[in-house]
C-alpha positions, 0 to 999 in steps of 0.5 A: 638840635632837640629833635637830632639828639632824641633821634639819635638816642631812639636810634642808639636803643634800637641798636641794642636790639630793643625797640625805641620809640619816641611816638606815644602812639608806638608805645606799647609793653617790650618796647623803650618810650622816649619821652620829650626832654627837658633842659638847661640852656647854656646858650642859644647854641649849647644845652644840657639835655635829660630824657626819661626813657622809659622801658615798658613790660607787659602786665602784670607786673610779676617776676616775668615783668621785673626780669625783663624790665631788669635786662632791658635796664641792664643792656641799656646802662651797658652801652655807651649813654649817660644813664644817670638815674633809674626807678620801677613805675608804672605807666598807663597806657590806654586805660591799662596799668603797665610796668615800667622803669624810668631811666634818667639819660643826660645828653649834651647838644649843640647846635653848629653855627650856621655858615658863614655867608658866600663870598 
């Protein structure tokens, strides 16, 4: 259920006409790294998700960087995902200090139940 809901949220980012990724290997500046999430189980079938998706500029980080990063927020918090917190970092990648802006994303996930044996 965890893969299908970072799946689909890569997928929903990408739809925004931004590039989402959730490879480490693929991240790199002008692109959207969707880390791995953390949760709170409510049952074996029933979890409340968070993500940090992070936008990622290109160095260094000026007033091109900040706009950039701004907008990409901006798209990001206009669509229909639950973005519940956000703050400027930087992120190393490489050995290379990149601009950055984390974005707090609540996902709620179920997993269906398997069906019923055949008669």
């Amino acid at each position: 259920m965890f893969t299908e809901a970072i799946t689909k949220l890569v997928t929903d980012i990408n739809a925004l006409g931004l590039e989402a990724y959730h490879d480490p290997r693929a991240a790199r500046p002008f692109s959207v790294f969707v880390e791995l999430p953390f949760f709170d189980g409510f049952t074996n079938r029933v979890a409340d998700v968070t993500v940090t998706a992070r936008c990622l500029a290109s160095p260094p980080g000026n007033a091109n960087a900040s706009k950039w990063l701004l907008e990409t927020v901006d798209t990001i918090m206009a669509a229909n995902l639950a973005v519940v917190a956000g703050r400027p970092t930087v992120a190393v990648i490489g050995e290379q200090s990149i601009p950055a802006y984390d974005l707090t994303i609540r996902l709620a996930v179920r997993r269906e139940p398997p069906p019923p044996p055949a008669p």
